[in-house]
C-alpha positions as CSV (number, residue, x, y, z in Angstrom):
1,X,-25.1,31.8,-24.9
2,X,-23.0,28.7,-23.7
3,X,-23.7,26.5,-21.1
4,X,-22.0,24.6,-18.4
5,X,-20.5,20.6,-19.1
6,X,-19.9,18.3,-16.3
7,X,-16.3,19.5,-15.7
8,X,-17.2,23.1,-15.7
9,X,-16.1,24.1,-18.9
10,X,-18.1,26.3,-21.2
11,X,-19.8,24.1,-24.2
12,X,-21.4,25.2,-27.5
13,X,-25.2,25.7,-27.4
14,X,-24.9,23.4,-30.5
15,X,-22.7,21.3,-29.8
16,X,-23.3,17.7,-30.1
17,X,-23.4,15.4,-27.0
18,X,-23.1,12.1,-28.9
19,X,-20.2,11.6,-30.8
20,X,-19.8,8.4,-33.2
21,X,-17.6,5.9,-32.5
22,X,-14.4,5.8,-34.2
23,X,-13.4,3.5,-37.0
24,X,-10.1,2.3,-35.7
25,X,-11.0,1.6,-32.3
26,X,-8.5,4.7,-31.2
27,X,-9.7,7.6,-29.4
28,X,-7.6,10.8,-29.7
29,X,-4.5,10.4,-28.1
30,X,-5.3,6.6,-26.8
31,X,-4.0,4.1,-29.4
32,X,-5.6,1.2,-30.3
33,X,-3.2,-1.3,-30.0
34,X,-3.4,-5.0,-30.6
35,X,-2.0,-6.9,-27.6
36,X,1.9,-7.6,-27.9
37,X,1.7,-10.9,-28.4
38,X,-0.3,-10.7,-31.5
39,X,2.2,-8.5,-33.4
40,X,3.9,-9.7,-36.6
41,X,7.2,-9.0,-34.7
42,X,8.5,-12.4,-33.5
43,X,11.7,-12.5,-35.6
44,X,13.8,-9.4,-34.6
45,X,15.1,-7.5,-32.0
46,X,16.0,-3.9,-30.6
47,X,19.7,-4.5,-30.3
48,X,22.5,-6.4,-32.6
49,X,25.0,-8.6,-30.8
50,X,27.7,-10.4,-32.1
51,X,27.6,-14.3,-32.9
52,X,28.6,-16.2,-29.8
53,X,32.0,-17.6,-30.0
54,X,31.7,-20.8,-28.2
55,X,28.8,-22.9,-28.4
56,X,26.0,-24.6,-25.7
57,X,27.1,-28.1,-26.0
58,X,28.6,-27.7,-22.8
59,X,24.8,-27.4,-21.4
60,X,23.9,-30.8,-22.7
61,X,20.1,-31.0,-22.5
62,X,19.3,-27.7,-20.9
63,X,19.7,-26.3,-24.3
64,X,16.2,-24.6,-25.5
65,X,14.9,-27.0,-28.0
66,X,12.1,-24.9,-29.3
67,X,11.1,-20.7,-29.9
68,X,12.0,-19.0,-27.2
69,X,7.7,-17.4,-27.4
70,X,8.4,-14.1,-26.6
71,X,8.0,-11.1,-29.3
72,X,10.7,-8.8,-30.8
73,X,10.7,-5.5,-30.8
74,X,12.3,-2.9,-31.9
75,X,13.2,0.5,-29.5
76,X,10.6,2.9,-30.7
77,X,7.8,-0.2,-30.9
78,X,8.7,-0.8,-27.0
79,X,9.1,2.5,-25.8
80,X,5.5,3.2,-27.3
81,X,4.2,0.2,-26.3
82,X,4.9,0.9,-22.8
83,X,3.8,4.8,-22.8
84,X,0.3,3.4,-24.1
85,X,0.2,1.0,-21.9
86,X,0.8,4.0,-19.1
87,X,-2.1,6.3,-21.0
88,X,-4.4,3.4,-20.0
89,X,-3.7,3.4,-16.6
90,X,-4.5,5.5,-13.6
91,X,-1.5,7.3,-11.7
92,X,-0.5,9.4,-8.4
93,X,1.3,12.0,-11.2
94,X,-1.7,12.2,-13.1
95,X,-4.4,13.0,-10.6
96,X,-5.6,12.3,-7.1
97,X,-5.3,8.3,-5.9
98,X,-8.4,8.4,-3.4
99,X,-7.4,4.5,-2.3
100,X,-8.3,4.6,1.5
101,X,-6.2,2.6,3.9
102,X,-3.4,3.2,1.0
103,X,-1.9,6.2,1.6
104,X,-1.2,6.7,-2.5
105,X,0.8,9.9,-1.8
106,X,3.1,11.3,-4.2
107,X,6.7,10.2,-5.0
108,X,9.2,13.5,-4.7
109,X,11.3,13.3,-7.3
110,X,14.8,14.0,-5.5
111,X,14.2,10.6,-3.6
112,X,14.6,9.6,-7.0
113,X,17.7,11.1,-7.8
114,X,19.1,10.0,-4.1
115,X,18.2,6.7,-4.9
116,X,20.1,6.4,-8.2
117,X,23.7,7.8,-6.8
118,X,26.1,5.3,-7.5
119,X,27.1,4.5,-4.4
120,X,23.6,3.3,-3.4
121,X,22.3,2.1,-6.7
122,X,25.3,0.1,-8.1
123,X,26.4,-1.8,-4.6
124,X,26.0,-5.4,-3.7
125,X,24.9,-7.2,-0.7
126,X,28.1,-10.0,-0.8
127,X,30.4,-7.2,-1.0
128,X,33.2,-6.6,1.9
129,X,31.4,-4.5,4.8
130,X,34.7,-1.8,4.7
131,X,33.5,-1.2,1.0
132,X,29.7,0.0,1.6
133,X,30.3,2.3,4.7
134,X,28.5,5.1,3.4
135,X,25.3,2.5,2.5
136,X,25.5,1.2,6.5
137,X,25.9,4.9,7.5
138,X,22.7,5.6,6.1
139,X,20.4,2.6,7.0
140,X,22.2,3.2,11.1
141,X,20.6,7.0,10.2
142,X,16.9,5.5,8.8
143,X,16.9,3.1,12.1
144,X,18.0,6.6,13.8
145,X,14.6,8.4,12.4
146,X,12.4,5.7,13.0
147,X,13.2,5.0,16.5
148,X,12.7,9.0,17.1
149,X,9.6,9.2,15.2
150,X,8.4,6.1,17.3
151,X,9.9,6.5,20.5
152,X,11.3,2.9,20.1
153,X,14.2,1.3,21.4
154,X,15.2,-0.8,18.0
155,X,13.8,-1.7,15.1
156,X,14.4,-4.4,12.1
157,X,15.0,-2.9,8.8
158,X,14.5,-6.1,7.1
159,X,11.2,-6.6,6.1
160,X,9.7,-5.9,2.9
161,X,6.7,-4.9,3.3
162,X,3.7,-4.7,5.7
163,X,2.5,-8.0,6.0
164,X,6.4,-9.4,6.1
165,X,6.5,-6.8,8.9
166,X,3.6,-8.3,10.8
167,X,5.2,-11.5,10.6
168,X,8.6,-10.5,11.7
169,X,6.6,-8.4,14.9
170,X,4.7,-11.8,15.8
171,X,7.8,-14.2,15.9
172,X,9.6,-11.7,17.9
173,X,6.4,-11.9,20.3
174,X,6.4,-15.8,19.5
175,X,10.2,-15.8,20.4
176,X,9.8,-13.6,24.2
177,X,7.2,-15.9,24.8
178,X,9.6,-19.0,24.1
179,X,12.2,-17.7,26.3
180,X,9.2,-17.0,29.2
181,X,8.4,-20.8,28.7
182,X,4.8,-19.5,27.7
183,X,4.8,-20.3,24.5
184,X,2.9,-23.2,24.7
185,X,0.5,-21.7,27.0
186,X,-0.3,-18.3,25.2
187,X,-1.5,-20.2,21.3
188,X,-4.4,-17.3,20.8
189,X,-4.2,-13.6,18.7
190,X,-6.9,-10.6,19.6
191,X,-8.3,-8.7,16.7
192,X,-10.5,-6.2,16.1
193,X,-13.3,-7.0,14.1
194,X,-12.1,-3.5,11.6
195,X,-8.2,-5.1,11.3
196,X,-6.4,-5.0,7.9
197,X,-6.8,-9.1,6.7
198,X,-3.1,-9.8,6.8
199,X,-3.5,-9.1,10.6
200,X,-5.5,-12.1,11.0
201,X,-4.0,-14.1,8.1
202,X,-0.3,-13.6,9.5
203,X,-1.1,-14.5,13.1
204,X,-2.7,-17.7,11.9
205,X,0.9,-18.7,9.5
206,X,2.7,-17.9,12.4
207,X,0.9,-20.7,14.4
208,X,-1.7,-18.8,16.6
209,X,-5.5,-18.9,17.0
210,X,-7.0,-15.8,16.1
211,X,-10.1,-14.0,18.0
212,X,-12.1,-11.5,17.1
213,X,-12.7,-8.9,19.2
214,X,-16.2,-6.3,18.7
215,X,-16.6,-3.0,17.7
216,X,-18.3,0.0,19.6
217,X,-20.8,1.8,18.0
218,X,-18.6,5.0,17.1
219,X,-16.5,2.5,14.9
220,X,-13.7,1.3,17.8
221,X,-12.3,-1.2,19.7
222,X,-14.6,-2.6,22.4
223,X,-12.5,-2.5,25.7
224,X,-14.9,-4.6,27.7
225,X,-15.0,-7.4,25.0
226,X,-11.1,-7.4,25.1
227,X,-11.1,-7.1,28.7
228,X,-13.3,-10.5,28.8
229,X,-10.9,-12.3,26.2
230,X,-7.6,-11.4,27.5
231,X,-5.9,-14.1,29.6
232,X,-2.9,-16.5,30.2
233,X,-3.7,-18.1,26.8
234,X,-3.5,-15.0,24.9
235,X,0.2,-14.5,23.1
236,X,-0.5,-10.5,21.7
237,X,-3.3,-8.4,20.5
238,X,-3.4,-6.7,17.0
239,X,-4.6,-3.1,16.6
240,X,-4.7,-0.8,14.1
241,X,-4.4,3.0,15.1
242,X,-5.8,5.1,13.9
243,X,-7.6,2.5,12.8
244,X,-9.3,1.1,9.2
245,X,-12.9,3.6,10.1
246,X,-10.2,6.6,10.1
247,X,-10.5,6.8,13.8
248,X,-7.8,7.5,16.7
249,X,-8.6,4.5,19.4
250,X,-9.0,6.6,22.2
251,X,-8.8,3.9,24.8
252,X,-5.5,2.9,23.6
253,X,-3.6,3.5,26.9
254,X,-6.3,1.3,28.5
255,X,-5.9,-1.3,25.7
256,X,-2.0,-1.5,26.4
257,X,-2.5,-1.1,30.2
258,X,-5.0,-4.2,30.0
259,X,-2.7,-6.9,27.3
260,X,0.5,-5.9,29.4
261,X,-1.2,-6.4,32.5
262,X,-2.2,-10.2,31.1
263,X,1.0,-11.1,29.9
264,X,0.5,-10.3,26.1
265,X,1.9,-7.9,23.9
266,X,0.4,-5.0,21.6
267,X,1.1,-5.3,18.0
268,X,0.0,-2.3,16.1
269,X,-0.5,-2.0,12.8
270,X,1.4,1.0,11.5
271,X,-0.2,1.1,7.9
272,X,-1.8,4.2,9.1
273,X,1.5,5.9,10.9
274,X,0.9,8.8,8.4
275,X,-2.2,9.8,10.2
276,X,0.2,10.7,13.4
277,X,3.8,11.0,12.3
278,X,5.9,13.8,14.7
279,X,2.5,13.8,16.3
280,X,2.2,11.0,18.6
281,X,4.8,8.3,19.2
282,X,3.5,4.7,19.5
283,X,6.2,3.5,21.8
284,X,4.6,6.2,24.4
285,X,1.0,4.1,23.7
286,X,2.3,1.1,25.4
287,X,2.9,-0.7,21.7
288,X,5.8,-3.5,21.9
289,X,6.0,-3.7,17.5
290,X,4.6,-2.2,14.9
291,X,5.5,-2.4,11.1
292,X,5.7,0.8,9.1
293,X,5.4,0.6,5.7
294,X,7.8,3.1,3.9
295,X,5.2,3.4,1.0
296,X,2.6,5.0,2.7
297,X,4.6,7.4,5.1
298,X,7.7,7.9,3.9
299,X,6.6,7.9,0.5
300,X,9.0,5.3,-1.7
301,X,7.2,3.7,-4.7
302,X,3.5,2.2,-3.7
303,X,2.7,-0.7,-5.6
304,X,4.0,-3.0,-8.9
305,X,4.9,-5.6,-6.2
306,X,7.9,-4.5,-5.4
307,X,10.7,-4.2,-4.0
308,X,9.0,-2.8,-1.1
309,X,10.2,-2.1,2.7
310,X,8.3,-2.2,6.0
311,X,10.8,-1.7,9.2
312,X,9.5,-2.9,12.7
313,X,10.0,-0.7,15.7
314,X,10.3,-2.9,18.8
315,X,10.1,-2.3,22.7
316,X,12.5,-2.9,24.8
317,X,11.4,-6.6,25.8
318,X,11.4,-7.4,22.4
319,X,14.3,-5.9,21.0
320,X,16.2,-8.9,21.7
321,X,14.7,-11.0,19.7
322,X,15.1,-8.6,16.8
323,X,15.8,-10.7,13.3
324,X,19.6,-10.1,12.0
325,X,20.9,-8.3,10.7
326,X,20.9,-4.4,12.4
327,X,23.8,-2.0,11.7
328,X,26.2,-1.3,14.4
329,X,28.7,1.6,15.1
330,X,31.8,1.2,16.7
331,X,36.3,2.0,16.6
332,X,35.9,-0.3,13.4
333,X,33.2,1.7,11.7
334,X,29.8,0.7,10.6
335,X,29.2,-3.1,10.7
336,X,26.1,-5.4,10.4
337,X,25.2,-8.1,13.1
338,X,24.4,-11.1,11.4
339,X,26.1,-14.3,13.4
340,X,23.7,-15.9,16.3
341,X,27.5,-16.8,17.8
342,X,27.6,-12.7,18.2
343,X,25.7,-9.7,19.8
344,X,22.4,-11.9,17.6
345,X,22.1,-14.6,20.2
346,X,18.6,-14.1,21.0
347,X,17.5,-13.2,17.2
348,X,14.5,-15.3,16.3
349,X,16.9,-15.8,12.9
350,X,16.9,-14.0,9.6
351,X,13.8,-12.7,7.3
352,X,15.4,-12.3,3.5
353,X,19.1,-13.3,2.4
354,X,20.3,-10.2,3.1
355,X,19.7,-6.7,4.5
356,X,16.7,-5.4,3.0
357,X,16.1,-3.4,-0.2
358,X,18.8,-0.1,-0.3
359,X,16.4,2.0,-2.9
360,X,13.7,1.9,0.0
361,X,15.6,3.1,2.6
362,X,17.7,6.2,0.4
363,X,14.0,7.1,-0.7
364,X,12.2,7.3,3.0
365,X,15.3,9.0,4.6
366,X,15.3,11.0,1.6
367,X,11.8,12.2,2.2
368,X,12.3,12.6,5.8
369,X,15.5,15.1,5.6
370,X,13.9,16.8,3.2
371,X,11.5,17.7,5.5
372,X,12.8,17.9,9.0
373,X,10.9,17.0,12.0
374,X,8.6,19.9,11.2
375,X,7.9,18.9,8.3
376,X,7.0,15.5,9.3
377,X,4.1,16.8,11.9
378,X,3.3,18.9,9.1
379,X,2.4,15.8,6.6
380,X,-0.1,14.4,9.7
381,X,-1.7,17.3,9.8
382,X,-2.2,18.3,6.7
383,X,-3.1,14.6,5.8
384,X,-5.9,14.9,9.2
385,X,-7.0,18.2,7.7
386,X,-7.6,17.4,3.6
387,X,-9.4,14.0,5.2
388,X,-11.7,16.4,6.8
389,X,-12.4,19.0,4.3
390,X,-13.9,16.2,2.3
391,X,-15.8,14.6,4.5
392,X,-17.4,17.8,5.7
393,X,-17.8,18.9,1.6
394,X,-19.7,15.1,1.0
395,X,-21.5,14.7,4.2
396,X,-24.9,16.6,3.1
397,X,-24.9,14.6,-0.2
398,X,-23.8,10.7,0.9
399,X,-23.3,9.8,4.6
400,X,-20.6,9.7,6.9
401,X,-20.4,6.1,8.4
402,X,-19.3,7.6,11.5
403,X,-20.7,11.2,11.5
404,X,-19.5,12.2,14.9
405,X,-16.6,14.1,15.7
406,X,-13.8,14.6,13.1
407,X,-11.8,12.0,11.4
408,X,-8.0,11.3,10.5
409,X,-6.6,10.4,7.8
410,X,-9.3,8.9,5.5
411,X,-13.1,9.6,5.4
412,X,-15.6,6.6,5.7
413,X,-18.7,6.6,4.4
414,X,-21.7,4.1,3.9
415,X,-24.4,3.8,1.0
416,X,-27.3,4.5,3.1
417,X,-27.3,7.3,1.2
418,X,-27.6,5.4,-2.1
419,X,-30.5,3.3,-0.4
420,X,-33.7,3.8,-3.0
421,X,-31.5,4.5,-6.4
422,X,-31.2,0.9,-7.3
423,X,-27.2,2.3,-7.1
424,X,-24.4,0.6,-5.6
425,X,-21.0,1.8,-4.1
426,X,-19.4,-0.5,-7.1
427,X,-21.7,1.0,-9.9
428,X,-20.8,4.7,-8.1
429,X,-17.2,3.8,-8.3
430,X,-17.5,2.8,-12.0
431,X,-18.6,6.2,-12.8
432,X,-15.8,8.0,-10.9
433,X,-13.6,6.3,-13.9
434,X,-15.7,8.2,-16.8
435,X,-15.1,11.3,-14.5
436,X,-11.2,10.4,-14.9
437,X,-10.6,9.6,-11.3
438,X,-9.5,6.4,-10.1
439,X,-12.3,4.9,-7.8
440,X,-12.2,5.1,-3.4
441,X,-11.5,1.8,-1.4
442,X,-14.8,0.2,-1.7
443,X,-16.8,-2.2,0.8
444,X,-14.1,-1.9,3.3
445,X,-13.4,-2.3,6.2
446,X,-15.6,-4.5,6.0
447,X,-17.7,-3.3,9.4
448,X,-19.6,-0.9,7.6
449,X,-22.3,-1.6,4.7
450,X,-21.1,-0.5,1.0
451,X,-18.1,1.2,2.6
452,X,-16.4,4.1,0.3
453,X,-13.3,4.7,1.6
454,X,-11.5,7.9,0.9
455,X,-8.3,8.7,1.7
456,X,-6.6,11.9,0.0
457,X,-3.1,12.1,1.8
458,X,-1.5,15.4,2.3
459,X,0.4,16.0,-1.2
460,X,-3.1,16.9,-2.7
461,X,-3.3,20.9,-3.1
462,X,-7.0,22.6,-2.2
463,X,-7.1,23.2,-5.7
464,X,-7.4,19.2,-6.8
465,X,-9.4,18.3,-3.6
466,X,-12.4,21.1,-4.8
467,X,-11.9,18.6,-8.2
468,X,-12.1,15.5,-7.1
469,X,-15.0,17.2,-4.7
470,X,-16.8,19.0,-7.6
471,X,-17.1,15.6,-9.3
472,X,-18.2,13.6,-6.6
473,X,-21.0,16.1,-5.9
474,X,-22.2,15.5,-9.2
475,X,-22.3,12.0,-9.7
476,X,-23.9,12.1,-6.6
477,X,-26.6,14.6,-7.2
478,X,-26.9,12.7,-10.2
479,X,-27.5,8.9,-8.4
480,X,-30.6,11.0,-6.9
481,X,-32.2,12.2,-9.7
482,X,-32.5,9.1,-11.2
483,X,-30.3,8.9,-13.6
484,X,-29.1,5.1,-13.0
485,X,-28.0,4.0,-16.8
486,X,-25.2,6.5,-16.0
487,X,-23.9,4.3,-13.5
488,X,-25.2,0.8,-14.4
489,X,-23.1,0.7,-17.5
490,X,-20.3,2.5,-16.5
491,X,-17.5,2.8,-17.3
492,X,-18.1,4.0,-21.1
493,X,-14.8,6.3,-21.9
494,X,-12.0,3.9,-19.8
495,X,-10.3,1.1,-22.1
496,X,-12.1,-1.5,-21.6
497,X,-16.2,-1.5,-20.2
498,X,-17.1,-3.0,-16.7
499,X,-15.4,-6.4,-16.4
500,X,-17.5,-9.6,-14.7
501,X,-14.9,-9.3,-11.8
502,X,-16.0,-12.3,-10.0
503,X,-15.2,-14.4,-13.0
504,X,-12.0,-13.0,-13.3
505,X,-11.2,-13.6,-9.8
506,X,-12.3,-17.0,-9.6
507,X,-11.1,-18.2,-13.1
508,X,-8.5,-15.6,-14.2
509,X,-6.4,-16.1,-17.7
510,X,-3.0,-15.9,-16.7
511,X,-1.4,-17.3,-20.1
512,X,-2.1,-15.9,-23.5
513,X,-2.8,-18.3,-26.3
514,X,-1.9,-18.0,-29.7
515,X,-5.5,-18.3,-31.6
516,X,-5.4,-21.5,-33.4
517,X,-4.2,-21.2,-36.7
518,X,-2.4,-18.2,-36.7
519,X,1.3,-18.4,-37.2
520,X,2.1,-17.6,-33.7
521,X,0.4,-21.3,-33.0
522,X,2.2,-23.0,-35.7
């Protein structure tokens, strides 16, 4: 007779729970490995290259005086040294990436290939506009897309990512304003009280005030407090929809109807565009800019800082005010825009040195061809529906912060449920990573108390959902029984144990040291 394990697989009636550490440190296929810096491999290298044949005297004293402190090593030591590395981290091609507010979705592989043709991979940005056609054709396309998919009149391809999107959306606004002769006049931001952080921390380095606006009960945007708030001093208001609770504002026509009807404009965050892609179009909400980050809808690499892309869609009063440069097609061909003395007059000026990162844009239009326009409705509402399968598979066992009604693209729930287990949402999330999934978005937004944040995209198949379900339901049957030294000392199987993260945020070792007396130091 056999019995069940926590995974569902069939165990031994014998078989022993407790296995004894190992006497390396390794465990099966994880390596120990000593970090790379404390190799013996100082002295050599992967690759033989001939003796120089002039010498750096010509550098006079920019010549490197002492050890240039990096290791050598040789192919095979960095190849594995990098797949380990990679066995010790959690990744979208190895299981489900829960992060809510993310959007961790998975990376199809033909993007990939798209992005590597030469004739997208191997340009440059100073090279003569007649010899990149084919790159300008296809950023005019991507601008093309996104002003369909938005019901936009123009957008910036520019920025690189969200919150450089954000600020490029807010000087435009700062820039209509300045041509109104308002600027001076209209020096305050609306926020909701649920907003992403960079919304507040971008409209405060562009120069504005920011106020908060309150939250309803069912987890949106108070209309009568923005009502009260709105005035001639207000410059824009800044709303995400749907918004950080995984909810679709549904006063969001009376929300534009109200800022226009002050003078501001509505800045929307488009982190969440995924939700509502080929669904609804923001430019039909009233919204003047909104960012979209390539990463979480159009799905190019998330993450590794970079290079990242994040496009603003603007209305039609601010789409003169767009940064340069934009792509435009006339007898000549494809050309960029780039000279305020030009068609850039009004442009509020430039964002980055050039145009904006290429691989981005082949990736997202990529991803976007590949799936037509009914594809693209597709993605919301397969995102919408997986959101909701989980949170209607988790709500008897840990509660919904907003039980009412469906939700979109991410579930939100609290830890009232947790309330009695001496159990917190950062010890639960511990013990998702000795369950071998990478942990939800936890206590945020920030509105709701011990906020786990789940967001499961629509790339995951029914199949890995009931997975990442299955083991949620049993650490959570588990934080009621009692069984709290499985969570207050988790992780045990990842890496490394729990980490004192407040130390390491607050006093973070961002240099390795050679221990004193080892040769390294010497």
């Amino acid at each position: 007779m056999s019995t069940m394990n926590t995974v569902g697989r069939p165990t031994a009636p014998n078989q022993v729970s407790e296995k004894p550490a190992t006497l390396t440190g390794g465990r099966g296929l994880l390596q120990n490995e000593a970090l790379i810096f404390e190799g013996d491999g100082w002295g050599k290298t992967g690759v033989d290259l001939p003796e120089p044949k002039t010498d750096a005297s010509d550098l006079g004293d920019l010549v490197r005086k002492d050890p240039i402190g990096l290791p050598g090593l040789s192919e095979p030591e960095a190849m594995r040294h990098y797949v380990r590395l990679s066995q010790k981290n959690h990744a979208i091609d190895l299981a489900i990436y829960p992060l809510g507010s993310c959007t961790m979705k998975h990376n199809p592989r033909l993007n990939e290939k798209m992005a590597r043709l030469p004739g997208f991979s191997d340009i440059h940005p100073l090279q003569p506009q007649s010899t990149v056609q084919g790159a300008l054709e296809l950023m005019d396309t991507l601008a093309h897309w996104l002003k369909t998919l938005t019901g936009m009149p123009a957008v910036a391809l520019s920025p690189k990512a969200g919150a450089h999107g954000e600020l490029c959306g807010l000087m435009a606004i700062r820039a209509a304003h300045e041509a109104k002769g308002e600027h001076e006049q209209r020096r305050k931001v609306l926020v909701p009280t649920s907003a992403h952080g960079t919304n507040p921390a971008t409209a405060a380095f562009v120069g504005y005030s920011v106020v908060e606006v309150a939250q309803t009960d069912d987890g949106r945007v108070d209309v009568a407090d923005l009502a009260a708030k709105l005035g001639p001093d207000v410059a824009a208001i800044m709303v995400t929809n749907p918004n950080t609770c995984g909810l679709f504002e549904r006063d969001i026509l009376e929300i534009s109807r109200l800022t226009h009807e002050a003078g501001a404009y509505f800045y929307c965050d488009g982190a969440n565009f995924n939700a509502i892609v080929g669904r609804v179009r923001p430019g039909d909400l009233g919204v003047d800019a909104m960012h979209i980050n390539l990463h979480k809808t159009f799905s190019t690499p998330h993450g590794g800082g970079g290079p990242g892309a994040g496009p603003v869609v603007l209305s039609e009063a601010l789409a003169p005010f767009a940064p340069a440069p934009w792509v435009v097609h006339d007898d000549g061909g494809y050309r960029l825009v780039e000279r305020e003395e030009d068609e850039a007059a009004q442009a509020f000026g430039r964002l980055c040195a050039f145009q904006g990162q290429m691989g981005m844009y082949v990736r997202a239009l990529s991803y976007m061809m590949s799936h037509g326009s009914d594809g693209l409705r597709q993605v919301a509402e397969d995102a919408v529906l997986n959101a909701n399968y989980i949170k209607a598979r988790l709500s008897d066992l840990m509660s919904p912060a907003f039980p009412d009604g469906p939700c979109m693209h991410e579930a939100l729930f609290d830890d009232e449920w947790l309330k009695g287990t001496d159990i917190t949402t950062l010890d639960f999330a511990k013990a998702m990573i000795d369950e071998g999934f990478h942990p939800m978005t936890m206590y945020f937004p920030l509105v709701v108390h011990g906020a786990m944040l789940i967001e499961p995209t629509e790339t995951e198949s029914k199949a890995e959902l009931d997975r990442f379900i299955h083991a949620m339901r049993l650490l959570a049957e588990a934080a009621k029984a009692g069984d709290v030294d499985r969570f207050k000392g988790a992780p045990f199987h990842a890496p490394m144990r729990r980490l004192d993260e407040t130390r390491a945020a607050r006093s973070p070792v961002l240099r390795w040291s050679a221990p004193e007396g080892s040769n390294q130091a010497a």
